[in-house]
N, C-alpha and C positions, 0 to 999 in steps of 0.2 A: 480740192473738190474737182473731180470727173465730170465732164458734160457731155452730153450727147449731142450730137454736131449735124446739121441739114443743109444744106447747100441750095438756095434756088434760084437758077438762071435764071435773067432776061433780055439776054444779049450779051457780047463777046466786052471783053474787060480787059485791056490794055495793060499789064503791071510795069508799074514804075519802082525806080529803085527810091524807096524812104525808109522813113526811123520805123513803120508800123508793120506787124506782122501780115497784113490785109495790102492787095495792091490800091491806090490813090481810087476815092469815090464809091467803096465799096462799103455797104452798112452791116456792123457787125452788132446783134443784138444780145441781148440776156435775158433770157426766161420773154415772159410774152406781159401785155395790159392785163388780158384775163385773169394771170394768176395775182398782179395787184389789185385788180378791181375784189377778187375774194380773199383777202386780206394776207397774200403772202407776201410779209414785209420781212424776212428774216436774210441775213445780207449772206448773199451766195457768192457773189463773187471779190476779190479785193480790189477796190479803186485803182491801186497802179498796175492791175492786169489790163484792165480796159485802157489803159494807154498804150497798149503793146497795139489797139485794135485801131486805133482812134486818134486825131488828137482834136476834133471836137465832136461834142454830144451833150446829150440831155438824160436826166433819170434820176432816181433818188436813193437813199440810205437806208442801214440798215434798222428796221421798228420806222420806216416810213419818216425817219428824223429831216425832214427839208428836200429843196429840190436841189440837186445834182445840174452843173453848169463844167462840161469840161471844154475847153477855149487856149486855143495857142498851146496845147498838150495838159493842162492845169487841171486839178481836180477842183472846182466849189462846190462848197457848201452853202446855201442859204436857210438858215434854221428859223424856229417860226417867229422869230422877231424880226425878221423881214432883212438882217445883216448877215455878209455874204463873208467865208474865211476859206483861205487854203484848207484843202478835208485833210482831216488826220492820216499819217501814213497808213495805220492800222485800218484804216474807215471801210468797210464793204457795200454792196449793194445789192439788191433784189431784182433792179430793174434799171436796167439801159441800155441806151442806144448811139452808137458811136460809127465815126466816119473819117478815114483818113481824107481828107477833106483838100480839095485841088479846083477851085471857082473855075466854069467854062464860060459862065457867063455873069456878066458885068453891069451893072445899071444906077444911073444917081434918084434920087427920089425926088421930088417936089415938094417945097414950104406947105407942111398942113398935112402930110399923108399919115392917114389913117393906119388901122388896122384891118381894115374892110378894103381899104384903097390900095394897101401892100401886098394882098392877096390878089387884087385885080392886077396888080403890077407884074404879080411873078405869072400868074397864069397865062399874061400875053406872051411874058418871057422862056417860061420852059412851057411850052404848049402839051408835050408829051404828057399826059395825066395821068399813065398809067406805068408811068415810070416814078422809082423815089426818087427825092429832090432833097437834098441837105441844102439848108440855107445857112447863109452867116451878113447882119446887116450890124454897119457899124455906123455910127452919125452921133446927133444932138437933139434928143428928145425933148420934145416939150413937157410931158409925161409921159408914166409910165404906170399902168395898174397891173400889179402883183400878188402871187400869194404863195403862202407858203403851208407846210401842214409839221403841228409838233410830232415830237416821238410816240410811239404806240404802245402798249402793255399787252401782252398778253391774259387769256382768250381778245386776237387783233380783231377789230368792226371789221365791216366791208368799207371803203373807199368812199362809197357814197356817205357812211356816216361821217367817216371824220371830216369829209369838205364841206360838212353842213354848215359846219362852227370856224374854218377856216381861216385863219388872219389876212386880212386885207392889207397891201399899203398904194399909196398915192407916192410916185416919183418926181419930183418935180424939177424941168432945167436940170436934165441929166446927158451926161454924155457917156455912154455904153456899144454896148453890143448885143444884137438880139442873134441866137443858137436855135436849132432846131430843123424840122425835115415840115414838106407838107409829102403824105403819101396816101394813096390810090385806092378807091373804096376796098382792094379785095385783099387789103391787112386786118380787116378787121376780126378781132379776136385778138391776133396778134400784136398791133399798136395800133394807134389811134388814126382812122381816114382822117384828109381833110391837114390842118395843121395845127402844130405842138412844137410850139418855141419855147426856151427860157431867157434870160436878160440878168446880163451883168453889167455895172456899172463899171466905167474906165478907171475908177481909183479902187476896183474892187471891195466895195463896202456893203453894198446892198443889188437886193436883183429877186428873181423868184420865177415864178411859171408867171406866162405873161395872160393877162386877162384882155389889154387894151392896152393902146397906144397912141402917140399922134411924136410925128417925125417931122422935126424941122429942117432938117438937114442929113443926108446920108447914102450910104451906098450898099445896094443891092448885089449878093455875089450868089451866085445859084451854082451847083452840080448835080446835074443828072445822074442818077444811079441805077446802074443794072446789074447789080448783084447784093444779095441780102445773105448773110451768113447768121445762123440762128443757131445759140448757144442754149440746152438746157437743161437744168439741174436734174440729177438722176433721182428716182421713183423714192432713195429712203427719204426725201426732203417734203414738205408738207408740200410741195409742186404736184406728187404724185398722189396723190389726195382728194385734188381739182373736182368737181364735175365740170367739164369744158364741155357738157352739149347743151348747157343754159345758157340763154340767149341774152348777154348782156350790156346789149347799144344801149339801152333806156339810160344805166347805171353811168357808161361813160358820158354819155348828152350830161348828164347832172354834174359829172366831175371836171367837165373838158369847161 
């Protein structure tokens, strides 16, 4: 599969020599939120391409099958029983987001931090807001509130439906790693403002899109990112199909 390739500066970009096709801190995406929020769950691209981009990120499968956790170059799966496995070689996806991943900034967290509190934490840390921020925090959670969403059939719902009915899980006395970016109100359409972590457990068993948290111990690693590279599926794909001039915050608020 062919994609059509956009390039959008925000400052000069440093390349480092590594294993990924993308210099270090740069986020490379696939397809946009909008086209999952209207149910294109049809898996466009293959899971070890995105490693060529990346080697950690967030997204999901193809028929919307679980959340997507890529970590230390690793593809997971977390499917909707809330247990988390190496994704199939074959596995594709509709939607993600990845980042060759290089911490400029460093931080331990405080007994009891929230998830309210580790947003106030990074905010003091990358003050920049209008920059993407890939984050990666590893520790010992006290909990962890997750979810996960089954596979899809076609004619696909919209997003919003399927997280009506969503599976919940409660983590408890876990030791993980939470993946993810917060990024800058002016994605929106494209991913999600604000932030979108996922969470893998350290024995790789269980994990999901994270709802909530509270952190008993751990450390905060941030990268600034000034360049976003956007990959997207060509017009025969139900991508091009879209109406992208509906205006669909409401939809993500309910999904996020």
């Amino acid at each position: 599969m062919k994609y059509l390739q956009f390039h959008l500066w925000a400052g000069v970009v440093i390349a480092l020599a590594t294993g990924c096709a993308t210099p270090h801190n740069t986020v490379t995406q696939f397809s946009t939120i909008d086209a999952l929020l209207a149910g294109a769950y049809d898996g466009q691209v293959p899971c070890r391409k995105i490693t060529h981009y990346g080697n950690l990120g967030i997204g999901t499968f193809d028929q919307l099958d679980g959340e997507l956790v890529l970590l230390d170059g690793r593809v997971f799966q977390v499917k909707a029983d809330g247990k988390a496995h190496p994704a199939e070689t074959t596995a594709t996806t509709p939607f993600a987001a990845v980042v060759c991943f290089q911490p400029q900034i460093t931080q331990p967290t405080v007994s009891g931090t929230t998830f309210s509190g580790f947003q106030e934490q990074v905010n003091a840390l990358a003050t920049n807001r209008n920059a993407l921020c890939a984050i990666r925090v590893r520790g010992k959670f006290r909990f962890v509130k997750t979810r996960s969403v089954p596979a899809q059939t076609k004619p696909y719902p919209p997003l919003v439906e399927v997280t009506r009915n969503q599976p919940v899980f409660d983590l408890v006395n876990q030791e993980g790693t939470l993946v993810g970016f917060r990024l800058p109100d002016y994605v929106k359409g494209i991913n999600v403002p604000g932030y979108h972590v996922h969470f893998l457990s350290a024995d790789h068993q269980a994990g999901g899109h994270v709802l909530d948290f509270t952190l008993d111990q751990g450390t905060i690693e941030l990268a600034p990112c000034y360049q976003l590279q956007l990959l997207l599926p060509k017009d025969q794909s139900a991508f091009g199909q879209i109406d992208f001039s509906r205006d669909r915050s409401k939809e993500l608020k309910q999904v996020e």
